[in-house]
N, C-alpha and C positions, 0 to 999 in steps of 0.2 A: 213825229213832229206834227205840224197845225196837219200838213196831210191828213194824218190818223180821223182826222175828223169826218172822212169823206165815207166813212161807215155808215153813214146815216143814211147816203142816199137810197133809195129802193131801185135806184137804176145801175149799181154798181155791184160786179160780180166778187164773191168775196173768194179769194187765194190761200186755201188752205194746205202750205207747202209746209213739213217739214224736213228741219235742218238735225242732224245727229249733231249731239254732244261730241262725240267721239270723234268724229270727223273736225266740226268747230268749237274746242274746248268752252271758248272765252264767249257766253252770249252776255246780250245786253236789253234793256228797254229806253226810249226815250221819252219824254212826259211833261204835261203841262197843267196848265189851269183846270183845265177840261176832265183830265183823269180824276179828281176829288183828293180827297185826303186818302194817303199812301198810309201802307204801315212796310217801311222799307228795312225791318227787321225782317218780317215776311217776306218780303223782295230776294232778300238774300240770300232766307234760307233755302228758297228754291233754284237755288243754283245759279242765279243773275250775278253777274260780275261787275258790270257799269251800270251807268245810268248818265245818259241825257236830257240835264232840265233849262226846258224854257225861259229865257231871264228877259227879252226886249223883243219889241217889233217898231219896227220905222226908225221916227226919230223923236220919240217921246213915250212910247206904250211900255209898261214895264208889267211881266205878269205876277198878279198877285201872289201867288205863293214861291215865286223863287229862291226866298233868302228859306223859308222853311224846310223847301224839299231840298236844296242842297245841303244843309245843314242836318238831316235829317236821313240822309241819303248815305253822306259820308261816317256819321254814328254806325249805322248799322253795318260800315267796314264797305260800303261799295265805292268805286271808283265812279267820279263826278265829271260830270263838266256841264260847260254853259253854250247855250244856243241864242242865236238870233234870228229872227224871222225877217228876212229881206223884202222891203218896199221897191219897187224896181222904179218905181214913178217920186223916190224920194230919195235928195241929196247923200251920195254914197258915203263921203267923208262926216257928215252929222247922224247918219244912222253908226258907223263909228264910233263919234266921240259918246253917243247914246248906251251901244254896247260897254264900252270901256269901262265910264261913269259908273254904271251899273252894277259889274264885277269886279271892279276895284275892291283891291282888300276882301274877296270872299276866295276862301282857301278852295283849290278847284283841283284834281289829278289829271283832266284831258285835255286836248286842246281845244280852243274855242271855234264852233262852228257856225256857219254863215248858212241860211236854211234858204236857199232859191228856187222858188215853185213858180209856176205858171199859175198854178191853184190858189183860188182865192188870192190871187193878183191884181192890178190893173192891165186890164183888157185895154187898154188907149195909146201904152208908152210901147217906142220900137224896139226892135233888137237893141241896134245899137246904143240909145240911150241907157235900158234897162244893161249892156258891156258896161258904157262909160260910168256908172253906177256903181256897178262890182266891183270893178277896177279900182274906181278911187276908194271903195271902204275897204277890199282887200290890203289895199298898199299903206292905208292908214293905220291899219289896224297893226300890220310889219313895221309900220316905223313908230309905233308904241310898246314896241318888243312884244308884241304876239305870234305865233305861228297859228295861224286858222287851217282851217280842215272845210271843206263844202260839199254842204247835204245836198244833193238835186238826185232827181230821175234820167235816163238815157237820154231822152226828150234836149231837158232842160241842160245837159251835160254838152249836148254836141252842135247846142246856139249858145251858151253862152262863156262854156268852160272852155273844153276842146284845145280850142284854139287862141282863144286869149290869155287861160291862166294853168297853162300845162305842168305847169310845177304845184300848183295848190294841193296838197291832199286833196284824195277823195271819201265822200261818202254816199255811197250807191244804193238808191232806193228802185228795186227791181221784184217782180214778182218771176224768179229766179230761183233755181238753186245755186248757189256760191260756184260750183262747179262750172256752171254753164257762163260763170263773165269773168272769161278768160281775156276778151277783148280792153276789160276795163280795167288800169289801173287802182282800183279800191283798195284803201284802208278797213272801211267798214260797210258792211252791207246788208242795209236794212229788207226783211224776204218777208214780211208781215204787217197789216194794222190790226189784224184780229187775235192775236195774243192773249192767252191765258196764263195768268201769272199771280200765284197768291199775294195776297197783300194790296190789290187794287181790284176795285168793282170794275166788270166791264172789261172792253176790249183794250189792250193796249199793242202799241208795235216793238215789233221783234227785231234783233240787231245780232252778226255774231261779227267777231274781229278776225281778220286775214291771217293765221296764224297761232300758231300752239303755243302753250304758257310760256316756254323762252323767249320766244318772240314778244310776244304781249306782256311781261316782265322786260326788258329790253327797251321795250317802243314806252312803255313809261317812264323808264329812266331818262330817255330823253326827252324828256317835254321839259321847257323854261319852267 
């Protein structure tokens, strides 16, 4: 997600963990603006099973190639979905109707997820506003007939999740082996930004899903 971005810095240590196939069949990448023009025929033939792309941030930013790469994504036969980059210092229920607006009518396989970072946030707004925030675009987003899913790190999981939205799916971004977060409820768990994967220039992040192709056949069937 916007995370991946933080490759850049020269003060950040890069985690070059990897995950067996064999162990977690079902990998994934998730992608934005930033990644360039995809060729997600290449995506797939490397073994990638999903794909997470960037559709909104706030309550107005919609990112330029979303209706491409999802459209683009699912041709080449991968499982889709759409993400939202969370404003903590901006009205939960109109970031919201912003997501909604957005992927209304674009055919998607995942569920839709809510991306909450500390990173490249507002440093000003508290816990609890940046709760009362979540909260109300969480519950917005459920009484529009969505089931969301939420991307955060350990950090961001156990102020802002935890204890407020115990039932949300998760998705766990950890520089981890899957093994090792036994502690976390996770759906999916992001173990990478620096991702090698044909079909896109450059670094992208690495995702695999909590379970073997039953499961992961299974957990798509149920999604609205």
């Amino acid at each position: 997600l916007i995370v991946g971005l933080i490759h850049v810095s020269k003060h950040l240590q890069r985690h070059n963990l990897t995950v067996s196939r064999l162990e977690y069949p079902i990998q994934g990448i998730d992608v934005s603006n930033h990644n360039g023009n995809i060729d997600f025929a290449k995506v797939a033939a490397d073994s990638i099973a999903f794909v997470y792309i960037k559709a909104t941030e706030g309550e107005s930013h919609k990112d330029k190639r979303f209706a491409r790469n999802i459209h683009e994504a699912r041709k080449a036969g991968l499982k889709a979905g759409a993400y939202h980059f969370f404003r903590k210092d901006v009205d939960g229920k109109a970031q919201a109707s912003h997501f909604i607006a957005t992927i209304s009518g674009v055919k998607t396989d995942l569920p839709p997820v809510v991306d909450v970072e500390d990173w490249g946030n507002s440093h000003f707004t508290t816990d609890s506003k940046t709760i009362e925030n979540l909260i109300a675009m969480i519950t917005h987003l459920e009484k529009n007939g969505l089931s969301p899913m939420i991307y955060t790190n350990k950090s961001c999981y156990r102020k802002y999740m935890q204890k407020h939205l115990p039932k949300t799916r998760l998705w766990l971004c950890a520089f981890n082996h899957p093994r090792e977060l036994s502690d976390y409820k996770w759906t999916i768990h992001q173990y990478s930004h620096w991702g090698n994967v044909d079909g896109i220039e450059g670094d992208v992040d690495l995702n695999v899903f909590n379970g073997d192709s039953v499961l992961w056949n299974s957990w798509l069937g149920s999604q609205p």
